[in-house]
N, C-alpha and C positions, 0 to 999 in steps of 0.2 A: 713163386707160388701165387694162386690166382688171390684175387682180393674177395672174390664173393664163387661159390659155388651151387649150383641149382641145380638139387636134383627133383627130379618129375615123378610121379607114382599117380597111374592111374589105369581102368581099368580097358578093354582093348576097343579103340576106336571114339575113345574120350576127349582124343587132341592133343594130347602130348607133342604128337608131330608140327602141330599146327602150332603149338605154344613155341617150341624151339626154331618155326620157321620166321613167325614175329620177331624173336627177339634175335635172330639172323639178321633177318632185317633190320631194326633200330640199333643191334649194339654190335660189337667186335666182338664175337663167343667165340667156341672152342667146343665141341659137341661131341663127347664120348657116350658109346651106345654097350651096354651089356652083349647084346648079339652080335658086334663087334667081334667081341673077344674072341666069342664062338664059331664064328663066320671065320676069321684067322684061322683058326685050329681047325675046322674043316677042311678048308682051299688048299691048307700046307700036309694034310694028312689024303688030299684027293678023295675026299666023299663030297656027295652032291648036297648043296645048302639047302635043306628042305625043315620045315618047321620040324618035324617029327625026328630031322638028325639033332636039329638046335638042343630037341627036349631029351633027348637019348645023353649026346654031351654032356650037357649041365648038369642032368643027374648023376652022371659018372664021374664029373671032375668032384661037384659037389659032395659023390659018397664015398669017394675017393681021397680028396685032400681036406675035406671041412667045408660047410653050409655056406662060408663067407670066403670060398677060395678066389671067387670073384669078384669082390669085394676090395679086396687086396691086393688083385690086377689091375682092376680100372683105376681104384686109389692112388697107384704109383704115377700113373696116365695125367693124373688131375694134377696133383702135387707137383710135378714137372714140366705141366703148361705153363706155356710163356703168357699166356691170355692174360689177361685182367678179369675175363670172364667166363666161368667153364659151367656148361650144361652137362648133367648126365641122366641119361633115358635109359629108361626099361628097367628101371628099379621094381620087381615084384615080390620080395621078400624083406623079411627085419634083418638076416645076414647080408644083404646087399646094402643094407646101409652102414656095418660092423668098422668099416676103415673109414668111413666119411663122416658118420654125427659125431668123433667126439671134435672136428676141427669147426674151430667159433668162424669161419666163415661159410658153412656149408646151412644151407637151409631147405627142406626138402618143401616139397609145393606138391600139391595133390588138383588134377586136376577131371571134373567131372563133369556129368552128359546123362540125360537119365538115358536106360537101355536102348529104347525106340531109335533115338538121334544114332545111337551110337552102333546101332545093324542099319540102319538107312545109311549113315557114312562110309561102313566097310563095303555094303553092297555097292554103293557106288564107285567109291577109288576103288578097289577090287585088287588092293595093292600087294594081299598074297595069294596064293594058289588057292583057289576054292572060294573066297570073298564073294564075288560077283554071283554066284551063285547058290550061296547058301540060303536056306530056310534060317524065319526064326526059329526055332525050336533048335537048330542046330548050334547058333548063337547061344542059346540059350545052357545050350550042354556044355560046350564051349567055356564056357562060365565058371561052370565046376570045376573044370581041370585043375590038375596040381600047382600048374604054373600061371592061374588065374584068381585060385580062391583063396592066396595070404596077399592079395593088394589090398584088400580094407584094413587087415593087422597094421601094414606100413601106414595107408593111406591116413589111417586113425592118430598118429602120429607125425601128418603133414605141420607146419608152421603159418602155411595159408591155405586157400582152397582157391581154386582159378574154375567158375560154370560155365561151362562152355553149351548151353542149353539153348542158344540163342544166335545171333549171328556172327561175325567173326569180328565185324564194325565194336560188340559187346565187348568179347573175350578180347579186343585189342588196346583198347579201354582201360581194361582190369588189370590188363602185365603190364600198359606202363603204369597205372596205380602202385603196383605192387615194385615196380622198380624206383619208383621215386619214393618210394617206402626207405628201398636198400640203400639210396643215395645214388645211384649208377645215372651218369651222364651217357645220352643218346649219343649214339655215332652219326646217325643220321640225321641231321634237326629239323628235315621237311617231314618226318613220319612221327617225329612230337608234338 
């Protein structure tokens, strides 16, 4: 079982991604993704991965077997890394954390960007279908969605906050702060 677990909760294009590839960088992780799960079950069921099947899915498993059915997927995932150090991303609900807060080494981290940053980041990676092209406003709808508007429930509930409002030279700063917090010795000692 891992010694320390980190999950991420933030809202979309806040850096999460960015947070998990620093600490790729500096340390030996282990990176379990919620869409993962979803992405499996698509590939193996032959539907095409497209955001709108991810959200079809989720809600199905979700009204199907219980709010934290994946919760309790990814959890088994964690539990039997071999890692010292396991990330999990795309945490957007309190059921998503149901199998992980009660273990005393899981600490969830909230990480944030005020709006602006955070549609100027998507528009530019363009890293899902429609990104590079979206309007604000559609960002901003985007927002509301089901699978968008219980991250500040979780987020409110984070153990740190990581602001990623700034440059990356900032927010790289702040996770190793926040890991010399944990006690976690760097894998890499030229990026400490």
């Amino acid at each position: 079982m891992p010694k320390l677990i980190i999950g991420l909760v933030g809202r979309q294009g806040s850096g999460k991604g960015t947070v998990t590839q620093i600490l790729q960088e500096m340390y030996k992780v282990e990176v379990f993704r919620f869409s993962s799960v979803l992405n499996t079950i698509l590939e193996r069921l032959a539907i095409k991965q497209t955001r709108d099947n991810l959200i079809k899915l989720s809600g199905s498993l979700r009204e199907t077997f219980g709010e934290d059915v994946l919760s309790y997927s990814i959890s088994r995932d964690v539990i039997n890394s071999s890692s010292d150090i396991v990330i999990v991303d795309g945490i957007r609900r309190i059921e998503d954390i149901a199998a992980l807060d009660p273990l005393p080494q899981f600490k969830l981290i909230e990480v944030t960007a005020p709006a602006k940053f955070r549609y100027e980041r998507m528009t530019m990676r363009g890293e899902k279908a429609g990104e590079s092209t979206m309007t604000y406003d559609e960002f901003t709808t985007q927002e509301l969605a089901p699978t968008e508007n219980t991250i500040p429930l979780v987020a409110a509930l984070a153990w740190k906050v990581l602001n990623n409002g700034k440059d990356k030279q900032y927010l790289e700063q702040q996770v190793k702060d926040l890991m010399n917090e944990l006690g976690a010795e760097p894998q890499n000692k030229s990026k400490s």
